[in-house]
Every structure is written in structure tokens, then in C-alpha cells.
N, C-alpha and C positions, 0 to 999 in steps of 0.2 A: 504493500500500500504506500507507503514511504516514497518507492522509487518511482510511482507510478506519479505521485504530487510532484515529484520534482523534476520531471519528463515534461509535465504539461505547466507547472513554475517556469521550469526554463523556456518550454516552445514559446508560449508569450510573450517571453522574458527576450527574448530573439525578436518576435516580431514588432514589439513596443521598440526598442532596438531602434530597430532598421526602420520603422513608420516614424518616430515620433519625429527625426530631423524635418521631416516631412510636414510633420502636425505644428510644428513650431515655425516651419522658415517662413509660411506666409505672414504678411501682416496686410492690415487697412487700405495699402496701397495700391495691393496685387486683386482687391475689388472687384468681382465681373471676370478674373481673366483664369476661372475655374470653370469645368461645363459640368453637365449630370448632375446638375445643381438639386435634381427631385431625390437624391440619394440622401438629403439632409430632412425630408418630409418625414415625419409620423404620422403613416396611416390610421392607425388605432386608435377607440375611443376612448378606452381608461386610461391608457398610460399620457396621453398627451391633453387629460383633464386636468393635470396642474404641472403644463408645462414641461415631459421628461424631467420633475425630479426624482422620481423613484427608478431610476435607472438600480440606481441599489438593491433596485426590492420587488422589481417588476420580476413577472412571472408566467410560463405560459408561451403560448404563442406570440407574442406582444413582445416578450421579451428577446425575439428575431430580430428587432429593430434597435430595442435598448439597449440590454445589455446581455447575448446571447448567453451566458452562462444561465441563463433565470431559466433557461428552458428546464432545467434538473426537477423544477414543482410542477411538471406535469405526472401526474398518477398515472392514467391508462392513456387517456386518448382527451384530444384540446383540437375544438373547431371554429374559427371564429371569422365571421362575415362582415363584413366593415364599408361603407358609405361615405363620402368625405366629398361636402358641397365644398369645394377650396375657392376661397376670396367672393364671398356669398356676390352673386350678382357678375360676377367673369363670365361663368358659363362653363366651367373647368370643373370636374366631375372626376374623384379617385375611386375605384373599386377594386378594393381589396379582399384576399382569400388566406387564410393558412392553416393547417394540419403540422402537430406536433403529437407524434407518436413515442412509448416507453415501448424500446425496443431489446433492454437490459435490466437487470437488477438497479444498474446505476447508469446507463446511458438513454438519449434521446433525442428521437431523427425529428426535424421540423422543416417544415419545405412553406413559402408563402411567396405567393403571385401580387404585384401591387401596379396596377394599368391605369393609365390615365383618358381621359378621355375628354380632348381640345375643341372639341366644335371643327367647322369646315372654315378654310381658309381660302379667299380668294387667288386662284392664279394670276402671278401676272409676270411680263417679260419685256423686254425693253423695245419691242415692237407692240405690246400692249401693255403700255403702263394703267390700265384702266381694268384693267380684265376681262369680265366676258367671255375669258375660253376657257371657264372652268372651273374647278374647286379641287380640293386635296384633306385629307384629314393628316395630321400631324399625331406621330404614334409614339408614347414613351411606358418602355416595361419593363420592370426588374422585378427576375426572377432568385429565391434566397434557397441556397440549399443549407440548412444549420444540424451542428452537431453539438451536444452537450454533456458533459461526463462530472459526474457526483463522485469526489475522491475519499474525504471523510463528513463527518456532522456538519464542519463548518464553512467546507471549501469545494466549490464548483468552477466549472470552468468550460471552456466553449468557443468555437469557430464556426463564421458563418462563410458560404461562398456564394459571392453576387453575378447576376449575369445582368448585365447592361446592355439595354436596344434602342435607340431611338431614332428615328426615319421621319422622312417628308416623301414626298411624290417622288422626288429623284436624287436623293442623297440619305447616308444612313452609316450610324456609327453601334458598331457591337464591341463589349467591352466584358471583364472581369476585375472583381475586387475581392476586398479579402475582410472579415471585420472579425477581431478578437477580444473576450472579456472574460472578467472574473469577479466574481462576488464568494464575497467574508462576513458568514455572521457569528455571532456571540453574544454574549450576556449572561446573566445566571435565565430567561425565558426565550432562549433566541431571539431579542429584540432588538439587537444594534447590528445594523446592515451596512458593510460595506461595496463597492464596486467599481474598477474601473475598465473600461473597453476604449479600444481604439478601431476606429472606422474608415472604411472605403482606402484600403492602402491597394494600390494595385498599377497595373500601368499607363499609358498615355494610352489618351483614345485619339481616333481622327477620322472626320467625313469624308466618303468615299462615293462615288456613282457620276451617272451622267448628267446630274446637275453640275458640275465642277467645268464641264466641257462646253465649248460654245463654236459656232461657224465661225472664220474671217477668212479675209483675203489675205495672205500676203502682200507685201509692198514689191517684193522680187519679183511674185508671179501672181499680179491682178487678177488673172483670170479664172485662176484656179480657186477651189474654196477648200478650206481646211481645215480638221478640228483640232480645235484648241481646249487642252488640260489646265485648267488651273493648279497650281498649288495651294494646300491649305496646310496651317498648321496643326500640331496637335494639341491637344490641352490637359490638362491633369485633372485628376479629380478632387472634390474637398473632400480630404481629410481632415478628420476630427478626432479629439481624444477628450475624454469624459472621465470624472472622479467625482464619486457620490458616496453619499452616507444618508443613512436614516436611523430614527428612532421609535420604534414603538413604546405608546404608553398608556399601560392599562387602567384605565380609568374606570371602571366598573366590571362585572359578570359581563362577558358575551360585550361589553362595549372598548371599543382601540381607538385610538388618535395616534398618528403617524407623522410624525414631522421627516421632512425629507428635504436635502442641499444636492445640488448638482452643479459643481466648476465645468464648462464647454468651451472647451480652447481648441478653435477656429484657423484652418490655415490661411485661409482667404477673407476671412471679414476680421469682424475685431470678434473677444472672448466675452461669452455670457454667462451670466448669472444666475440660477432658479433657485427658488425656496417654496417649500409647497406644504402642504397640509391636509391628507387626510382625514376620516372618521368613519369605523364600519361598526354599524350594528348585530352582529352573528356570521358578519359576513354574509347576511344578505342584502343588506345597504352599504354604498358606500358615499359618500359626498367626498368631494375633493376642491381644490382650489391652490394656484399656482402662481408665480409672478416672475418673470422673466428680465433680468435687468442686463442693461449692455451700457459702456461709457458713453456720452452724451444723449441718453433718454429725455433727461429732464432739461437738455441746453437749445432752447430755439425748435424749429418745427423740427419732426419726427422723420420726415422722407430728407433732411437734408444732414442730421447725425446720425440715424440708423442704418445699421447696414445689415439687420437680419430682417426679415420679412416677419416674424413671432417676435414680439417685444413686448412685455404687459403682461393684463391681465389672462389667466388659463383657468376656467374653471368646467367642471364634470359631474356626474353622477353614476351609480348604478346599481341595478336589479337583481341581482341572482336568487332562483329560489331551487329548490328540491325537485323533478318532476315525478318523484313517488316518494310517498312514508317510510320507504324502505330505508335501513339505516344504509350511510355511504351513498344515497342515491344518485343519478348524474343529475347537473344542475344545469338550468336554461339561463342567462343574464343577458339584460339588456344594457347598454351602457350609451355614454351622449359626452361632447366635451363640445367647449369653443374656445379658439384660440382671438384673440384679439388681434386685430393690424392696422396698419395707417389707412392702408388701402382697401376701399370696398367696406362690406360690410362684415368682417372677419368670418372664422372658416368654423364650420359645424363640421359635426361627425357624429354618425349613430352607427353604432355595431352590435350584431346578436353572435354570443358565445354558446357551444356546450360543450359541458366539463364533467369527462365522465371516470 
């Protein structure tokens, strides 16, 4: 057991390593000049109820996105279906899918689909700067295949491997990333949650197809027409690295309050802040609430010192109940969050889980 903690200590201990120069070289300036920017979305409705700070403490399928080690608290089987109106009033529609199966005494396979869905975009070309020849839908999907393995009482651990797709009518970039974490609990009632993961480490992506290409003439040979390749560069993806803690505290029979911190240091914008607050009733309620701070929130308007899209208020709820008396029974939950933003009228999410 020993060797096996220190196999999957070290593997981390490698990839934090080699990602983190990564997670740290961007700063503020490097702005915009990241792509697969949807790799920093939270599909999910509980966990992004107060803002990803239970990165510590998340669990479950959800924890795909968190902090994959959390997958370890799936029992048998975790399905969870997820709706995400993003930037209320866009028109931009996220539907998400995921399955987390216990495939060991202490491992567990978690696979989640998260598809976007853009609306129809007018074509247009420099012979029709107007359009009217048409329309296109713009395609963006990442596929997670996650792995997670329970070492002792206190210590999980876990890798996820991403598959990146995103295309227009005639250009389209496919990609791989890599995302790794760990969570630590203790206390004298397992109540103090640690976690940290590091996100989307993997290689340049870059646009490929016949959109890149165009007719010209030659200036040699006027007459002739020939196609022309653009060059494009490539881009890197944002990497991110995460370090969270939580507290549960038990405040009555069957009643918990969960305070929960999450530092997000940003290769490409600047680093955020969350503090959040849960409360579950038997675990069949849970109320949540989250607030997301980044350096100049409070300095002048919001779209001219922010640089993450989620800044503020995060608040959520949700439902889980029994769907038989039977003791251990599998459980149905509905769950709901909003994120707050400058833009629009911020982002809803409803998702239905079951937890068997």
C-alpha cells in the first residue's frame, strides 16, 4: 500500500513538475492569446453553485471537472445530466453527460461528454461580405476519459484524459490534454478537506482545413489561378492549477455547514479567489453560495478590470431524495446554480443526478 501512495505521490509529483512552469508563466498580458478557452467552463450544477470552491470536497461525476480524485465517492454507479443556458440571452446552450462507474475495490472509470451548442452563423466571404450564401453551425466538444484510485482512509488520487474538437464549416482543430489531482482528508470526523489539481497540461493545438486556403493570381503568371495556404499559428491551452481546503461543521443531528476556499492561478488571465458556503440537511438538501474575487473587481467598470468571464456572486441548491425505503436506496437529485457576469444576464444550470 505504501508503494503504491508513493507511485501515484510521485506520478503527480512529475506532472505538477513539468505543468506548473506552464500554470505560472502566463500573466495578464498574455490575455486572449490562449484558445479552448471552454476547457475552463463548469458544466455542472452543484459544484459551480458556489463558484468551484469545493474543488476539495467535490464528488462524483462532477468531480471530472474539479478535482478528478473526488471521483473515489462514487459507491456503484453516478449519472448525471446537466443543462447550462450560458450568458442567459447569447443563445449558447451547454449539454452535458457523465457516467462514473466503481470498477474496483478502490478504483473508478468516469467518462463525460460536454457539447456546446452556438446557434447558426452567417457565411460570408470577401466577395460576399453580406452573406446570403448561407449558414454554418460552429461545433465545440470535449470528451473526459477519468480515472481514480483510493490509496488509504485519507488519500485519493486521479487523472483525467481530455479530447478536444472544435470546427467551423471549413476549418477544425483536435487536441489532447491531461488534468491531475489529489485530495486529503482528516480530522478526528473526516471533516477537513484538502485538494489540489492541475488542469488542461497538454500540447499546442492548431487550425487546419480549406478554410486557410484561398484562389489568387500570381503577379508572374496573371493568368493562371492558384491556391493559396495560409499559415496559422498555434496556440496553447489555459492551464490552470487549483489549491483548496474545506471545513465541515457539524452543527446539529443530520445538519453540516461546509465552508470551503479555493486559490485559481490562471496562466493566461490574472489568479482568483472563491470562498463559499454550504448547508445540507440529511443530505437531502443542500443550499450553497459562493463569491469569486479576482484583483480589480471593485476598481472602475467590470468589463475593463476583469479578465474572467465568472467574477461574483455563485449561488445553488439541491434535491436529493431516496427513490425507495429501502435502506442504501439509489437516490434521484435535482440540483440548479447561477453564476453571475458583466455580460448578459449571467449563466443558469439545472442538472438531474442518480446515485446508486
Amino acid at each position: 500500500m505504501r508503494k503504491s501512495i508513493q507511485y501515484m505521490v510521485l506520478s503527480l509529483a512529475l506532472l505538477i513538475g513539468v505543468g506548473a512552469p506552464q500554470a505560472f508563466a502566463g500573466n495578464e498580458d498574455r490575455s486572449g492569446q490562449a484558445g479552448a478557452a471552454e476547457l475552463l467552463i463548469n458544466p455542472w450544477a452543484a459544484s459551480s453553485g458556489w463558484g468551484n470552491a469545493g474543488m476539495s470536497f467535490v464528488k462524483g461525476v462532477e468531480s471530472i471537472f474539479g478535482n478528478v480524485a473526488g471521483l473515489h465517492g462514487v459507491n456503484t454507479l453516478d449519472v448525471n445530466f446537466t443543462h447550462t443556458d450560458w450568458l442567459k440571452g447569447s443563445g449558447i446552450r451547454i449539454s452535458s453527460f457523465g457516467l462514473a462507474a466503481r470498477v474496483g475495490e478502490s478504483s473508478v472509470l468516469g467518462l463525460s461528454l460536454m457539447s456546446f451548442s452556438l446557434g447558426e452563423v452567417m457565411e460570408t466571404t470577401t466577395d460576399s461580405p453580406d452573406g446570403g450564401i448561407g449558414t454554418f453551425k460552429p461545433t465545440l466538444m470535449n470528451i473526459n476519459l477519468a480515472f481514480a484510485k483510493t490509496f488509504s482512509n485519507s488519500i485519493s488520487g486521479g487523472f483525467n484524459l481530455k479530447i478536444i474538437s472544435e470546427s467551423i464549416a471549413n476549418m477544425s482543430a483536435t487536441g489532447v490534454a491531461l488534468d491531475a489531482g489529489i485530495q486529503y482528508v482528516t480530522g478526528p470526523f473526516d471533516n477537513i478537506h484538502f485538494g489540489i489539481t492541475l488542469k488542461n497540461i497538454g500540447p499546442t493545438l492548431k487550425f487546419s482545413g480549406d478554410g486557410l486556403s484561398i484562389k489568387a493570381f500570381l503577379m508572374q503568371q496573371g493568368t493562371i489561378q492558384h491556391t493559396v495556404i495560409q499559415r496559422v499559428d498555434q496556440f496553447e491551452l489555459p492551464t490552470q492549477l487549483s489549491i483548496a481546503a474545506a471545513y465541515d461543521w457539524h452543527v446539529a443531528e443530520n445538519q453540516r455547514v461546509t465552508f470551503a476556499g479555493n486559490f485559481i492561478s490562471n496562466s493566461f488571465t490574472k489568479d482568483q479567489y472563491v470562498l463559499g458556503v454550504e448547508y445540507g440537511w440529511k443530505e437531502y438538501l443542500m443550499v450553497r453560495a459562493g463569491y469569486t474575487y479576482e484583483s480589480g473587481l471593485f476598481k472602475g467598470a467590470w468589463d475593463e478590470q476583469c479578465m474572467n468571464l465568472n467574477a461574483g456572486l455563485n449561488a445553488g441548491c439541491s434535491v436529493q431524495i431516496p427513490i425507495s425505503k429501502q435502506e442504501n436506496a439509489p437516490m434521484f437529485a435535482v440540483d440548479y446554480s447561477f453564476r453571475q457576469t458583466y455580460h448578459y444576464a449571467g449563466t443558469h444550470c439545472i442538472g438531474a443526478r442518480l446515485i446508486f
